[in-house]
Structures are given as structure tokens and as C-alpha cells.
C-alpha positions in Angstrom: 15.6 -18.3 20.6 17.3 -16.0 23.4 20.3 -16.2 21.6 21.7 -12.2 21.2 24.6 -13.4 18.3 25.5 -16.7 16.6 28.6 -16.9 14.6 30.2 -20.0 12.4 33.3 -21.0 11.9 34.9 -23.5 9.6 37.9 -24.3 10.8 39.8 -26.1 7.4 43.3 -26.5 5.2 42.6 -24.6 2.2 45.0 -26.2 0.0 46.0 -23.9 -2.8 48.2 -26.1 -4.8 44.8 -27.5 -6.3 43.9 -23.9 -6.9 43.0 -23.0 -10.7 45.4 -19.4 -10.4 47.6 -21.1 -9.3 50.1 -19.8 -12.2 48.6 -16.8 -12.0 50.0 -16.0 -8.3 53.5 -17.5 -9.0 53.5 -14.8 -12.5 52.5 -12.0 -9.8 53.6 -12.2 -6.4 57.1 -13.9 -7.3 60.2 -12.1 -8.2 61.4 -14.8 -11.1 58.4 -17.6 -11.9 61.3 -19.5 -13.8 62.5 -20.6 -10.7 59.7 -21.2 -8.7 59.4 -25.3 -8.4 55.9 -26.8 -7.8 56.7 -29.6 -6.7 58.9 -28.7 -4.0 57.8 -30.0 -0.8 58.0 -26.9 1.2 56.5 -24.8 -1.7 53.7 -27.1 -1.8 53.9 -26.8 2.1 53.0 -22.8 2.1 50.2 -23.0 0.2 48.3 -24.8 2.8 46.1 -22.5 4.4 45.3 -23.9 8.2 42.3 -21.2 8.1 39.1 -20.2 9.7 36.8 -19.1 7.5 39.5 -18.4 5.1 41.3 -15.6 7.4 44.5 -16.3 9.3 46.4 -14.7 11.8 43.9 -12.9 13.8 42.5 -11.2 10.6 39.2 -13.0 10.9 36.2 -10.0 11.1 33.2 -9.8 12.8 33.6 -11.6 16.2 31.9 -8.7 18.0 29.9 -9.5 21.0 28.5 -7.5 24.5 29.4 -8.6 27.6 26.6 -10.6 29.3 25.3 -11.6 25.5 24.2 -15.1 24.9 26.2 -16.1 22.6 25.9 -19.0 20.1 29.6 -20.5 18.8 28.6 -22.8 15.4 31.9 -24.8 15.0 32.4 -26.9 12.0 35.4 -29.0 10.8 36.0 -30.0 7.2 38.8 -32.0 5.3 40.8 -34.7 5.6 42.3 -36.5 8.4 44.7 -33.8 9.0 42.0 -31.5 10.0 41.9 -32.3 13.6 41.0 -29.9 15.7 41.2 -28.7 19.4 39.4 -25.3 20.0 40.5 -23.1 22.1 38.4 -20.0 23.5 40.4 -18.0 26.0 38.9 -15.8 28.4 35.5 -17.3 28.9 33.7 -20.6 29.1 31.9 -22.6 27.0 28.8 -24.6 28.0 28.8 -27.7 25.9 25.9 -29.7 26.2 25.5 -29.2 29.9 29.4 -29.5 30.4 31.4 -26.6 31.5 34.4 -26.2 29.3 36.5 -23.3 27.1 37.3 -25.6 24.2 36.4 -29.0 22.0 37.7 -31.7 19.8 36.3 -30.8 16.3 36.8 -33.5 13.9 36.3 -33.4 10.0 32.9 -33.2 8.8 32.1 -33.0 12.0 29.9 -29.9 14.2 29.5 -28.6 17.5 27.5 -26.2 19.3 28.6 -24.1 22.1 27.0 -21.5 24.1 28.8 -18.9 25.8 28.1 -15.9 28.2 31.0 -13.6 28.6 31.4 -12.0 31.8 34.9 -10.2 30.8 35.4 -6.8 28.6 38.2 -7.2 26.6 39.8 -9.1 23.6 40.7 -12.8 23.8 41.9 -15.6 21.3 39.9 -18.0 19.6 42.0 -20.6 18.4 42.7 -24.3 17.4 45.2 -26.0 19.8 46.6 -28.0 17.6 50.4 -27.4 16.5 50.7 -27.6 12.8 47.2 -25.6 12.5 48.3 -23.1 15.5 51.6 -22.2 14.1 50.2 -22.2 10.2 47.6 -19.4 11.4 44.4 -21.1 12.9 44.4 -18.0 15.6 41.8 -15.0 15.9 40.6 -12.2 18.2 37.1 -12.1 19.5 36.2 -9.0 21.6 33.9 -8.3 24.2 32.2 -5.3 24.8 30.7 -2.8 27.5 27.5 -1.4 25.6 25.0 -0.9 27.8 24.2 -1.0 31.3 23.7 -4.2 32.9 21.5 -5.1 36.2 23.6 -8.3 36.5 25.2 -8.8 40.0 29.0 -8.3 40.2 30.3 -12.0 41.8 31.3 -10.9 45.2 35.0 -13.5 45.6 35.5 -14.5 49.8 38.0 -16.8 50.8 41.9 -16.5 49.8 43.8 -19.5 49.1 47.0 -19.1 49.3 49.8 -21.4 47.0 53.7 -20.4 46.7 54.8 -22.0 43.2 58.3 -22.2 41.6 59.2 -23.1 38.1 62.8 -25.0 38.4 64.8 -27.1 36.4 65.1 -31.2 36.6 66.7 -33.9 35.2 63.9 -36.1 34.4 64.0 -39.6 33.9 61.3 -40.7 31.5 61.9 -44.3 32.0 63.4 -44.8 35.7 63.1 -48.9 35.6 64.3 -49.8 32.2 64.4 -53.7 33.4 60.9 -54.0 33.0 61.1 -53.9 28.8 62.7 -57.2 29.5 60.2 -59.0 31.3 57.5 -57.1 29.3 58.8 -58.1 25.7 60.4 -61.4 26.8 63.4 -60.1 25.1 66.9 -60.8 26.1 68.6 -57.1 25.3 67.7 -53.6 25.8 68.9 -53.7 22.1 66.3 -55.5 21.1 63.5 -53.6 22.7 61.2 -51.6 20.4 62.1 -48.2 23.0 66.1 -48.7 22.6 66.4 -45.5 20.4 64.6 -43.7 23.0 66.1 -45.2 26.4 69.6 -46.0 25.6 72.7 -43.4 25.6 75.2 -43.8 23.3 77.5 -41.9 20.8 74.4 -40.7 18.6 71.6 -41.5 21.1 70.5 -39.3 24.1 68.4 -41.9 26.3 66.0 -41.3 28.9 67.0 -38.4 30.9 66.0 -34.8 30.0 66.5 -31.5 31.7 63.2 -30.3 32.2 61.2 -27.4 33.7 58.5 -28.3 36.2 56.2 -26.7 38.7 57.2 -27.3 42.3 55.0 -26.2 45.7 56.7 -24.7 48.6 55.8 -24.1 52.3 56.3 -20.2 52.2 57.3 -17.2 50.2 61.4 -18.2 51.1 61.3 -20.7 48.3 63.6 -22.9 50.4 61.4 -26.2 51.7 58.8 -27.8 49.2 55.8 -29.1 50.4 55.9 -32.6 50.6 53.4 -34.7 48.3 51.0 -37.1 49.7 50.6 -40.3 49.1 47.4 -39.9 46.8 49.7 -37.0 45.0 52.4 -39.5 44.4 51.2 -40.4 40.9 51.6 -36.5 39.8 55.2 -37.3 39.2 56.3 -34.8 36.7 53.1 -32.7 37.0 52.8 -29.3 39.1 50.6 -29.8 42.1 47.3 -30.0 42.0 45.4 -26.2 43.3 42.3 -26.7 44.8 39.6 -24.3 44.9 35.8 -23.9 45.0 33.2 -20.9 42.8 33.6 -17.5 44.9 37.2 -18.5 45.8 40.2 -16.6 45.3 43.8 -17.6 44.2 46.7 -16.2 44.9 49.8 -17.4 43.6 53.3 -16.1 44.5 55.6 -17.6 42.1 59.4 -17.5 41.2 61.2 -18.3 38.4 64.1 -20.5 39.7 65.1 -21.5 35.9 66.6 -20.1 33.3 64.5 -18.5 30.6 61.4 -16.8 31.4 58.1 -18.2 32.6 54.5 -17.8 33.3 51.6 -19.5 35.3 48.0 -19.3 33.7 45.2 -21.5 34.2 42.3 -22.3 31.9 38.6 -22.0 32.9 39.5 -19.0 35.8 39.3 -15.2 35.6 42.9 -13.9 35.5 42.8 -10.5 38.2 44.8 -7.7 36.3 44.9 -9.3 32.7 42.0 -6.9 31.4 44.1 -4.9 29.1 46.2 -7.6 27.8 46.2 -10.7 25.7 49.2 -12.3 26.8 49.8 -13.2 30.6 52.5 -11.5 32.1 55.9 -13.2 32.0 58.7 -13.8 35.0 62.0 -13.6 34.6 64.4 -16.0 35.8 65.2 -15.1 39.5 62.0 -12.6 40.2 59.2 -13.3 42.1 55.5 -12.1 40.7 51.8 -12.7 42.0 48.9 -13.9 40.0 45.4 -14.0 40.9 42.8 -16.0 40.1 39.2 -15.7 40.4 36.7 -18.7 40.2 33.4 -17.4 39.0 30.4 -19.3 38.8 30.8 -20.3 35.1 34.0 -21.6 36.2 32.4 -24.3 38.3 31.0 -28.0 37.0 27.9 -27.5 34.6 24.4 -29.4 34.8 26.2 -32.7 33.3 29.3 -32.5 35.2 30.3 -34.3 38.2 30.8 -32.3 41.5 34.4 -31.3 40.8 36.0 -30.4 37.4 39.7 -29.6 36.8 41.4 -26.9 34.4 45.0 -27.2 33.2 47.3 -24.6 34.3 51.0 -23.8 32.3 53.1 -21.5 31.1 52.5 -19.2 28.5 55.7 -17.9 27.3 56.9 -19.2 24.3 53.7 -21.4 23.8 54.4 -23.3 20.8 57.9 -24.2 22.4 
């Protein structure tokens, strides 16, 4: 009831090793079935299908909506214990079960609801998070459209807030105090600790340290001075810094690319200013200097369940999977 369109997805492996034309498909869509081996691990490997509803790659029909629709997501998860699942839905948020969010854990023979209301026109990704499924083809479009006219208020954004953000390169020490496996373990040796392969550098081991590319604040558009962290943001360590900002607000983001392949700073949960026509968010290159703007509408802010304050995760888009 008030729901304008429900749609369910069943987000599985299809594995079709197991399927009966099997033979069939090696006789028709392979140059020389003589030398096709079954049991050849990465054979066996592309027959999985990480689908949803049996489509993959953005082929998936049907996920047609209007903006302002009230829209009912069915999500079910079938399969084994590989079929874990993080759903993704870019663009808008999700209210799920009085929590504001734009994705869940789905879990096999598991289901969720989730409502959403989408505010945006345009065409936006629907797809599971996780990497084996993302990368085998658990990725679709779902497009929102203008088809009538609506009464709804516009969201009128205030204040500014301004951040300057760099993405630069570190060598990162994932394991600073290596005494304490000692004292920990009551071992004698790093040797003999259970993180040696990890921490230790030797002629076939790389150790601890790892050049790495991190989000850094700054006091102006110079890029010269960072900000300094607080005492309470001491803990962020490798982490960007934290953006505050409250429903009506704007962000603005000046960011350069002080490293050496090309970046991008998005942020889940937000309205990205300027993104309307495109998927993707727009990439820097190393050694240029864009701005991004965020807006904070009011779906963007804690739901009836939350607490007073929520966060969203912000990162770089460009070369996702890597």
C-alpha cells in the first residue's frame, strides 16, 4: 500500500558446470570441443555466473522508476556460503527499517526490504560490493525518471563548508611497534610469531611498510601546510579526515592530486553537484586541482532509528576494483 513500484532481485552464483547442456554449449560456442577440459579449474571458474536475476553486466531490464516514486527494493540472496553479499545502490538512499542507508549485507537464504524515494533524474548502479561477485558481473543500471510534474519542494542548501583535500603518497607502516608480538605471544623471535611473513623484510619477504595513497587536509588552496589532527582525530591514522556536515549543508571540496595515477573523491549517502549526466565521478589527474560539491539533502540525514549523527564513507573512484 502507497508503494508506486516494487521490484526483486535474487542476487545468486548460477553455476553452470551442473548445467544439463552443458555439452551442448562446448559443441556450439567453442572452436574445437576436443580440447575443451571440464575439469580445468579456470574452465569450471567461467561458468559461474555471479548474477542478478540471471543478467550480468548492466544487462538486467526493467529497473524503471519516476523520480519522487516510492519505491519498494525486494532483495533476496540464495546459495552457498559464497554468496555473500553487500548491496550497493548509488545515487539514492535506502530507508531500511527506520535506518538511513544506500546499501545492505544480504546473506544466503536470506531477504530484505528496502524502501527508497529517489530525488535524482538520472541512471545509477545497483550493485553487490563484494569483489569476486563485482568483478564476475553482479552490476546493473537503474534509471530514474522525470514523468510528470511534481508539487514537491526543491531542498533550498545554506551554509558552505569549506575542506581543501589532497591525495598524496606514504610510506605506511602497518605494524610500527613490532616488539609487542613478543610480549603478546610470549615468544622469543619475530621468527616465531604467527605475523613474520607479513612484518619481516628479507630476500623474498616485503615486511611491514607500503607505499600507500591517502587523503590529507590542508589549511588553504596552496596545498603547502596540513591541518593538524586533534587529539580525538589521532586514532584516524591512515584514514582521510573526518568532513563534517549537517542536512541543508553544502560541501565544497578543492582537491589535488599530489600522487601519481589519477584520483577521485566521492562520498556515499550525499548528492554529487554536476554528476547528473554521468555515472562515473569525474577523475583528477596527478598534479591538477578540481572541485567537488556535495549536497546533504534531507534523506541524507539519520532516519527514525538512527542516532543523531550518521557517517558515510568517502573514496576514490578511479580504478575501483584496484
Amino acid at each position: 500500500k502507497g508503494i508506486d513500484r516494487e521490484f526483486y532481485l535474487l542476487f545468486s552464483i548460477f553455476d553452470e558446470n551442473d548445467s544439463w547442456y552443458l555439452n551442448k554449449n562446448i559443441e556450439a560456442f567453442t572452436g574445437d570441443p576436443s580440447k575443451v577440459d571440464e575439469n580445468d579449474a579456470d574452465f569450471k571458474e567461467s561458468n559461474k555466473m555471479h548474477a542478478v536475476n540471471g543478467y550480468l553486466y548492466g544487462n538486467l531490464p526493467g529497473l524503471t522508476m519516476c523520480k519522487n516514486d516510492k519505491v519498494s527494493w525486494h532483495l533476496i540472496g540464495l546459495g552457498s556460503h559464497y554468496n555473500m553479499h553487500g548491496v550497493h545502490f548509488q545515487g539514492n538512499t535506502i530507508d531500511l527499517r527506520g535506518t538511513t542507508r544506500d546499501g545492505l549485507a544480504l546473506f544466503p537464504h536470506l531477504s530484505g526490504t528496502a524502501l527508497m524515494q529517489p530525488d535524482r533524474v538520472g541512471t545509477f548502479k545497483v550493485v553487490c560490493r563484494t569483489f569476486d561477485h563485482f568483478v564476475g558481473g553482479m552490476k546493473h543500471l537503474y534509471e530514474v525518471s522525470s514523468c510528470r510534474n511534481t508539487t514537491r519542494a526543491q531542498q533550498q542548501y545554506s551554509a558552505m563548508r569549506l575542506y581543501y583535500i589532497a591525495a598524496e603518497e606514504v610510506e605506511w607502516d602497518y605494524a610500527s611497534n613490532k616488539s609487542s608480538a613478543l610480549k603478546i605471544y610470549n615468544i622469543s623471535s619475530n621468527e616465531e610469531s604467527y605475523g613474520h611473513v607479513f612484518l619481516s623484510q628479507a630476500e623474498d619477504l616485503i615486511g611491514s611498510k607500503y607505499k600507500k595513497v591517502v587523503y590529507r587536509e590542508y589549511t588553504n588552496g596552496n596545498f603547502t601546510h596540513h591541518k593538524v589532527r586533534t587529539e580525538e582525530e589521532e586514532h584516524l591514522e591512515i584514514l582521510g579526515p573526518l568532513l563534517h556536515a549537517e542536512v541543508g549543508d553544502s560541501v565544497l571540496i578543492v582537491f589535488k592530486n599530489k600522487a601519481s595515477r589519477p584520483y577521485s573523491i566521492s562520498a556515499h549517502g550525499i548528492e554529487e553537484v554536476g554528476c547528473e549526466d554521468q555515472i562515473e565521478t569525474p577523475i583528477t589527474l596527478p598534479g591538477e586541482i578540481n572541485t567537488y560539491r556535495w549536497n546533504v539533502p534531507e534523506r541524507s540525514g539519520p532516519g527514525k532509528t538512527d542516532p543523531n549523527c550518521i557517517t558515510w564513507v568517502y573514496y576514490s573512484t578511479a580504478n575501483f576494483v584496484k
